[in-house]
N, C-alpha and C positions, 0 to 999 in steps of 0.2 A: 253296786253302791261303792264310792269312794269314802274312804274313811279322811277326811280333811284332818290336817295338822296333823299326820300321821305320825308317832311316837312309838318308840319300842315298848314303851310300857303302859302301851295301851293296844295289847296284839289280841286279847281273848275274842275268839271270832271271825278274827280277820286273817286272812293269809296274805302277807307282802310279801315280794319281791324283793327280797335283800338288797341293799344298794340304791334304789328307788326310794323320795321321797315320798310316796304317796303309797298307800294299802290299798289292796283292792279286797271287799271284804267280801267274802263267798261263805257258805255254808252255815248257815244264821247268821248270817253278815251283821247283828247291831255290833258297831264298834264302841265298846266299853275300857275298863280298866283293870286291874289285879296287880295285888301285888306279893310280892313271897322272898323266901331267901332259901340258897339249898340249907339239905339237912343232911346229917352222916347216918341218914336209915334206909330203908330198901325203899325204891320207891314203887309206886303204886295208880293203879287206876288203869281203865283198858276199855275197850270197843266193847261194846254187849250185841247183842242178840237184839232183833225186830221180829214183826211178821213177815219175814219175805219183803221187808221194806217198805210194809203197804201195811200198818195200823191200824183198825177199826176205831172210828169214835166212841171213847168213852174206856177202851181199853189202857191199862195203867203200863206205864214201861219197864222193863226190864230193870232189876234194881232202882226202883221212881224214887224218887227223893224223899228223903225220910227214913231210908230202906237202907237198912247194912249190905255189904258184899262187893269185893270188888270186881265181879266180873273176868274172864279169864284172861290170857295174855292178848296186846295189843296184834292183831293183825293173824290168829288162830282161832279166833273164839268162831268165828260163821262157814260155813258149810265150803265144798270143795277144795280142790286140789290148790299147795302151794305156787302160783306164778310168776311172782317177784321174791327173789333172793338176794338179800345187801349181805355179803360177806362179811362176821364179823357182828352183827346185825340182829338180824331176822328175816321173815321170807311175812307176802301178802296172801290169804290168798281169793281164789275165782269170788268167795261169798263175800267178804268184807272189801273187795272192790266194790262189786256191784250193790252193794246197803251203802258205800256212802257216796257212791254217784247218784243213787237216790235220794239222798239227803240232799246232797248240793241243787239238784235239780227243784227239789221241793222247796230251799231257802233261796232259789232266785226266785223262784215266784213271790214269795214274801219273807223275809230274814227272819220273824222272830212271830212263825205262824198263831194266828187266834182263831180259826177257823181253819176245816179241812181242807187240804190242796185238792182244787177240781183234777179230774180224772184228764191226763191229756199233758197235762202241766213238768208231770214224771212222764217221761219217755215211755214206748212200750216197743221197743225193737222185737222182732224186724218189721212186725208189718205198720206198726207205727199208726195205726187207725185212731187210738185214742188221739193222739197229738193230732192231728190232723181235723179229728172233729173240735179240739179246742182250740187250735190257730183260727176255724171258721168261727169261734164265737168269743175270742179275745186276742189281745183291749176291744174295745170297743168302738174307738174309731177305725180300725180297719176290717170291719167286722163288713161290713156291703164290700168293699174289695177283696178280702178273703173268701169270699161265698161263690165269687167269680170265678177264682183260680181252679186253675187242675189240681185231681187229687194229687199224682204225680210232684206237681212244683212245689205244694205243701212237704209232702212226705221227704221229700229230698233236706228242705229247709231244715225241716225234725231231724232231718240224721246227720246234716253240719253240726248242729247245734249239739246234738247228742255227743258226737264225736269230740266237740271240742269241748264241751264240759266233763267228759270222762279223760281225756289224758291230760285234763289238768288237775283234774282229781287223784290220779293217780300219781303223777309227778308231788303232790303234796303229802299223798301217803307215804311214797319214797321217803320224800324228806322227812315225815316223824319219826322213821326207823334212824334217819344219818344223825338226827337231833338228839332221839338217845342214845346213838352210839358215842358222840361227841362229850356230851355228860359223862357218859362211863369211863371215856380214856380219862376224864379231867375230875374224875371222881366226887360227882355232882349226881345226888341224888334226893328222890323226895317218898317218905312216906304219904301211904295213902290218907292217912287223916288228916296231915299238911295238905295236899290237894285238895281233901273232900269240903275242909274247913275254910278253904280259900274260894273254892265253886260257893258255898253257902254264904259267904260273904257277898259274892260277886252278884248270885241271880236277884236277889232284893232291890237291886239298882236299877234293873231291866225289866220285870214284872213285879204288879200288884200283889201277887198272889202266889202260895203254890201254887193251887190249882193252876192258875192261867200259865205258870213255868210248866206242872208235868206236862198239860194238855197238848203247850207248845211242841214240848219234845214228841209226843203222838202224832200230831196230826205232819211233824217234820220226817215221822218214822224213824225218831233219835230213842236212845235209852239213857239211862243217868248216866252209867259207864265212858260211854261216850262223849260227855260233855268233863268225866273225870280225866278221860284220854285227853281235850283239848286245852285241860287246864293245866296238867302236866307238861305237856309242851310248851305252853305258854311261859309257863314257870321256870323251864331248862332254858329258855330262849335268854329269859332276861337275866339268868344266871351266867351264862354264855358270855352275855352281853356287858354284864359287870368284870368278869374275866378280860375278855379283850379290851374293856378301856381300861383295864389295870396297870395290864401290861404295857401298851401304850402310852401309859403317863397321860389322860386324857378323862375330859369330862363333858358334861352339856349337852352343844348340839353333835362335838366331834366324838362322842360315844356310838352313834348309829355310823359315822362312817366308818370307824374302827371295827365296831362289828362286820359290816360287810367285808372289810377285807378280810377279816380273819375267816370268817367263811368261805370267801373264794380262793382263799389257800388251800382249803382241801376240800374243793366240790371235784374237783377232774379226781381225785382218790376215791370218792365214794362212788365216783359214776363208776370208775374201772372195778368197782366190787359187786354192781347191783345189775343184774340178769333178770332180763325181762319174758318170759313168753312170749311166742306170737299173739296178735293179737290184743297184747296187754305192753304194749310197745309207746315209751313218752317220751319227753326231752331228757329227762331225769336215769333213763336206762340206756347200759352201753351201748345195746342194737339199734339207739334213735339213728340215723341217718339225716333227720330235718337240718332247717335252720335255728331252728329255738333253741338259745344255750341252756344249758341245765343250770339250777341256782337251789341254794336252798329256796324252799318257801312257810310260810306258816299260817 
């Protein structure tokens, strides 16, 4: 999904491309609004805990909305070993990659879930048999042509796809660590009430309901925490952002160009600090070898 009219202060959900007119909105992709200003308290909000990334209907999520806690530190709270270390930073690690390539994989199927993600939709490496059985039965129109195919040419398709939604997932999680790191030098931070009370503000715009916001976040395999992580960022982003058009002597439309420069000032500094495991290798980490330049994202 393209986020049109793309605006910086309109990022909640959407990860852009700094530099780039246009968002590309991944990961509950509705592009929405927020808005905030830093504050001189600790700031707050972090990644929680799922099932294994796979939710039961009807089960409630981790700190669900309504529910005090803020969940443990951004990019430590899920299971295994550290694999991405940003000097300076913080480290990712093996669990809270793999929960929010699950995510992302779950909100391209639909951004702002009201119903369970069919089985297949979420990758299931290596043998990929789910995916494989749902390419034979969606969309719909190529549903008599996938039924044809070899299992082979499917399973292949599932693991381009897989692959390329996981190092871009990853290159974004990078960049939430460079984003707080950025804050920190420039002494920008936000209490988690500031957050929580700006998420509470924000999901009303988007759903009818609680109900229909926690359920989203289940059936996406998200927790509230999660959604206080991405507000957080959102929050540093346009703080950021007010910063470099400060400095600049600048307003309007020439604020988003501002901000990208001031970003690509010091993306080659964060890339020389962020060590990727094998394996766990994106544009955003020093051992990429690709062509894809590293950039922040959001």
């Amino acid at each position: 999904m393209i986020c049109e009219g793309f605006d910086m202060d309109k990022l909640w959900r959407c990860f852009a491309v700094v530099g780039v007119v246009a968002g590309v909105c991944l990961l509950l992709s509705a592009c929405g609004g927020s808005s905030g200003s830093s504050a001189d308290t600790a700031s707050g909000g972090a990644a929680g805990t799922t099932n294994g990334g796979k939710p039961e209907q009807g089960q409630a999520p981790a700190d669900s909305p309504g529910t005090s806690g803020q969940g443990q530190a951004f990019g430590q709270s899920l299971g295994g070993k550290p694999v991405i270390r940003v000097a300076g930073s913080g480290s990712l690690t093996e669990g809270t990659v793999d929960h929010w390539v699950k995510v992302e994989e779950a909100t391209n199927f639909e951004s702002n879930p009201k119903h369970p993600i069919p089985a297949g939709a979420v990758a299931d490496p290596p043998s990929f048999k789910q995916c494989i059985a749902w390419m034979r039965s969606y969309p719909p129109e190529l549903v008599a042509k996938r039924r044809r195919e070899p299992a082979a040419r499917l399973k292949k398709e599932c693991e381009t796809n897989h692959r390329a939604v996981r190092a871009h997932t990853i290159s974004v999680l990078i960049s939430f660590l460079w984003f707080e790191a950025e804050a920190a030098k420039k002494g920008i931070t936000f209490a988690e009430s500031v957050v929580r009370k700006e998420l509470e503000r924000f999901w009303p715009g988007v759903f009818k309901t609680r109900e229909e916001f926690k359920n989203s976040l289940i059936y996406a395999g998200e927790t509230y925490a999660d959604e206080l992580q991405r507000m957080k960022i959102d929050l540093i982003s346009q703080a950021l952002e007010d910063r470099a058009a400060k400095a600049a002597g600048v307003s309007g439309e020439q604020k988003l160009r501002a901000y990208g420069l001031s970003l690509r000032s010091v993306t080659d500094e964060w890339v020389r600090k962020t060590s990727c495991s094998s394996g766990f290798v994106a544009p955003n980490c020093r051992e990429y070898k690709g062509a894809e330049p590293p950039e922040f994202r959001i």
